[in-house]
C-alpha positions as CSV (number, residue, x, y, z in Angstrom):
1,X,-231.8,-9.3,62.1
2,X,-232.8,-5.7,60.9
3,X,-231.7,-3.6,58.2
4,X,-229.6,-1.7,60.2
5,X,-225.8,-2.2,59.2
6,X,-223.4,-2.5,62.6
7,X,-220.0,-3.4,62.1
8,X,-218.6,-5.9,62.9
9,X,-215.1,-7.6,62.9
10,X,-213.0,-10.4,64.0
11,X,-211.5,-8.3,66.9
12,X,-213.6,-7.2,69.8
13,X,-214.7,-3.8,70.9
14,X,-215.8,-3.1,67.2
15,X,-218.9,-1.0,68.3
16,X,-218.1,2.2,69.8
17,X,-221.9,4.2,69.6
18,X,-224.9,2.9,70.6
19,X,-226.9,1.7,67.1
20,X,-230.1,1.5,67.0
21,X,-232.1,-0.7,64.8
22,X,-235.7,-2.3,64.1
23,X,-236.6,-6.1,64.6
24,X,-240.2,-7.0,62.8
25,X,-241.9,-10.4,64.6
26,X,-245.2,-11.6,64.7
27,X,-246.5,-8.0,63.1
28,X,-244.8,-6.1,65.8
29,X,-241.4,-3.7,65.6
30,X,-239.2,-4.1,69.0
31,X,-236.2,-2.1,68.8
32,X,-232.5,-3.2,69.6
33,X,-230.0,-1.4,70.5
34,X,-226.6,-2.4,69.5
35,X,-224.2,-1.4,72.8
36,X,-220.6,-1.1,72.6
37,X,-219.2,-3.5,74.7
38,X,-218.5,-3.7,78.8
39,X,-215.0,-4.2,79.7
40,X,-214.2,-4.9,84.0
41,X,-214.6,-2.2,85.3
42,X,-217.4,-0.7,83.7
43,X,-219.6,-0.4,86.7
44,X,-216.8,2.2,88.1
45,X,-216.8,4.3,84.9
46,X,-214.2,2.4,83.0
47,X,-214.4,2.2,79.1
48,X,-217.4,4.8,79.3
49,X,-219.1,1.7,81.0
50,X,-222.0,3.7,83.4
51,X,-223.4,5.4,80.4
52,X,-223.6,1.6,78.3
53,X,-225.1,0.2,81.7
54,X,-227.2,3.2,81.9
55,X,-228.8,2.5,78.5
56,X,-229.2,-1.1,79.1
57,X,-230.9,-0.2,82.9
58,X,-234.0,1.5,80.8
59,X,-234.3,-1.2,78.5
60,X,-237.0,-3.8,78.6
61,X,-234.8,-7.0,78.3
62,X,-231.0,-7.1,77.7
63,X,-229.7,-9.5,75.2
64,X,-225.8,-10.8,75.8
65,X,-224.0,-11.3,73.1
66,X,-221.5,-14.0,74.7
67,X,-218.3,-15.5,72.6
68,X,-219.1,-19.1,72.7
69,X,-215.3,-20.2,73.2
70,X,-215.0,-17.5,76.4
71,X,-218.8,-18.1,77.6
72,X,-218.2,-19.3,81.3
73,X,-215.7,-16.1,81.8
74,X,-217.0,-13.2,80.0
75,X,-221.0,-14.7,81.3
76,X,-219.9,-13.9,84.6
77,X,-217.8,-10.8,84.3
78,X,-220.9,-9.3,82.3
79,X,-223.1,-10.2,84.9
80,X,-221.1,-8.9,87.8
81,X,-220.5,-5.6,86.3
82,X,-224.2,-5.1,85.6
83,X,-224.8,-6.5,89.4
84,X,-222.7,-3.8,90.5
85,X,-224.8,-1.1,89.0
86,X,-228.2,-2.7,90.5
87,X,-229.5,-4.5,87.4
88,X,-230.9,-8.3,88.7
89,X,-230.6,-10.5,85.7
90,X,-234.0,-13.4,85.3
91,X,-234.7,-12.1,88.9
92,X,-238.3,-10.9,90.5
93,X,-238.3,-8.7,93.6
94,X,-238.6,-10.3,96.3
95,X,-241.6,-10.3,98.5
96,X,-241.2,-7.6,101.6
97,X,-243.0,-5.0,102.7
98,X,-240.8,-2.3,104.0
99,X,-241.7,1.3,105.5
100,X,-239.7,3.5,106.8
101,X,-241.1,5.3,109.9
102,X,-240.5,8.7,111.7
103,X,-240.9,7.2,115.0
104,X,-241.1,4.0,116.9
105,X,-238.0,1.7,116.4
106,X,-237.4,-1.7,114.4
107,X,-240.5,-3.5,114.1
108,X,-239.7,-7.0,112.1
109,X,-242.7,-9.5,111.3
110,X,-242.5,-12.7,109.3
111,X,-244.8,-15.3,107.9
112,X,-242.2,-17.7,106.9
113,X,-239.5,-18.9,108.8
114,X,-236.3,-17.2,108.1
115,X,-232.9,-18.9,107.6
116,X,-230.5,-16.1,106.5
117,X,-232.1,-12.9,108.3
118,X,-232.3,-13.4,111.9
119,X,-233.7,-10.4,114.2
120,X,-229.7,-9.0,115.0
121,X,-228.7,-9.5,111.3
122,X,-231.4,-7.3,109.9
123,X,-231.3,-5.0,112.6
124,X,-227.9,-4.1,111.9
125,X,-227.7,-4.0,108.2
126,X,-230.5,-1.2,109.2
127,X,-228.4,0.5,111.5
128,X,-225.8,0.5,109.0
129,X,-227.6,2.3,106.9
130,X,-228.9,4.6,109.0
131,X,-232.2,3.6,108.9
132,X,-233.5,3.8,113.1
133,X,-237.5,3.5,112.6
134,X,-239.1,1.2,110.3
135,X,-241.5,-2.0,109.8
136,X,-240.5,-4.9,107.7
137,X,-242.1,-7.7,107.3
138,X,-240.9,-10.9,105.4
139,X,-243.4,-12.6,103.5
140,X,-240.4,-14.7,101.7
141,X,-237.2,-16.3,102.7
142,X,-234.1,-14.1,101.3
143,X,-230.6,-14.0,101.8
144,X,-229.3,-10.3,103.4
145,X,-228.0,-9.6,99.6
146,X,-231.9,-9.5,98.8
147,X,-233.3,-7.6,102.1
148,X,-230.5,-4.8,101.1
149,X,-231.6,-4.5,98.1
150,X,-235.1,-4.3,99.4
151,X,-233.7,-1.3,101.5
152,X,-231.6,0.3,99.1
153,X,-234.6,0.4,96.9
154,X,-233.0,1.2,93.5
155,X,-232.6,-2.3,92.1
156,X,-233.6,-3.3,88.5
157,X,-235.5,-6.6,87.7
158,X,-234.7,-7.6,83.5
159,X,-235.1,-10.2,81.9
160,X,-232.0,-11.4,80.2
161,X,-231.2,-13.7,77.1
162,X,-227.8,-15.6,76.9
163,X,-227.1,-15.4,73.5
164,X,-223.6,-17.5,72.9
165,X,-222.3,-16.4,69.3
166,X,-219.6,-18.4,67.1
167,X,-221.2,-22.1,67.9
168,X,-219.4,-23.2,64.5
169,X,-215.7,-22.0,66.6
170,X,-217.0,-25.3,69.2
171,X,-217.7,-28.8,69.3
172,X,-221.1,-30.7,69.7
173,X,-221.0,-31.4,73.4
174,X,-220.0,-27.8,73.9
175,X,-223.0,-26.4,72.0
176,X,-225.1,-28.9,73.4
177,X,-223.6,-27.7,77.1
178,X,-224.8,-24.2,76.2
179,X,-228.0,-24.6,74.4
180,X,-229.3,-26.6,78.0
181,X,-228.1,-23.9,80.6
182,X,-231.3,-21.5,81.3
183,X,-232.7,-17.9,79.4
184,X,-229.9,-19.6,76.7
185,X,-229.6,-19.5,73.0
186,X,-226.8,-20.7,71.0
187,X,-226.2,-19.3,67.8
188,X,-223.7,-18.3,64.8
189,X,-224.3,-15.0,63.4
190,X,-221.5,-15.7,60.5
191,X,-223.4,-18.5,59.4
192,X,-226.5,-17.7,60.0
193,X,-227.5,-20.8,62.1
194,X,-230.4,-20.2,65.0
195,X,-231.2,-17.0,63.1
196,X,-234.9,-17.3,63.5
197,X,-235.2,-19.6,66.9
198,X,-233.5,-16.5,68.0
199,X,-235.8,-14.0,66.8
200,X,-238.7,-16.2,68.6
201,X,-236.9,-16.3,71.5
202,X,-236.4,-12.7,72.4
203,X,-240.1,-12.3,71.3
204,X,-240.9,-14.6,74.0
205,X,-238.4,-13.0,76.3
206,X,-239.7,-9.5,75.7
């Protein structure tokens, strides 16, 4: 998709530097930039995997290359890892105000009823991290995975594009499968099938 060369082979792990290169759509350049790949682990260090996820937490959008024939497994193990490091795929922060006081106590307000973060739950997630005077108030219903992020403060909202490669390595209802799920594209690079649907879409995504 630019006229940047990145190589490429039947085997994986075929990038090993982060290449850079120049998309033109609609009159406007957005640059990609061509990350080696994630292996488990990553979000520990493993496979030089906190400086790839470090790159892709300052990006705008993150684009997953996905093999089609291993989508449902390397899909999740790609999400999880970035997870781990803070990055919220297709997510927006959810809607709590929370200030962290000198003084005072736990003050906890809501203007929705609550069905994952009762009074005691919130209080101690608080406690446990060491957090003794503050006011929250909940104008959204969240699970405590959300209200700790809310806490923790260092979270990153992307959007993400499921891009699932080698479509002519499946069968129809496969492809069709894949093409349906959500922030999904299917596509075969080889072939050169989807090229341009997918250049629209991470213009729209971006």
């Amino acid at each position: 998709m630019t006229s940047t060369n990145s190589q490429s082979a039947s085997y994986e792990f075929t990038t090993l530097n982060c290449i850079p290169g120049n998309l033109v759509v609609n009159d406007t350049t957005i640059q990609i930039l061509d990350l080696p790949g994630i292996v488990e682990g990553a979000a520990n260090g493993k496979g030089r995997g906190k400086q790839v996820i470090g790159v892709a937490r300052n990006s705008d959008c993150i684009l997953m290359m996905i093999d089609a024939k291993k989508s449902h497994v390397m899909k999740e193990k790609l999400t999880e890892e970035l997870y781990k490091c803070g990055i919220r795929l297709n997510e927006e922060p959810v809607d709590i105000i929370f200030v962290k006081k000198k003084e005072g106590g736990i003050k906890i307000t809501s203007t929705v009823q609550l069905q994952h973060c009762s009074q005691s739950i919130v209080k101690k997630v608080l406690q446990n991290h060491k957090i003794h005077h503050a006011e929250i108030l909940f104008r959204e219903d969240v699970t405590i995975e959300q209200f700790i992020d809310v806490i923790q403060g260092n979270r990153k909202y992307l959007p993400c594009l499921f891009i699932y490669n080698k479509i002519d390595n499946t069968n129809l209802e496969e492809c069709d499968r894949l093409s349906n799920l959500s922030h999904s594209i299917v596509c075969s690079v080889k072939k050169k099938w989807n090229i341009n649907l997918l250049k629209d879409s991470i213009w729209y995504k971006v």
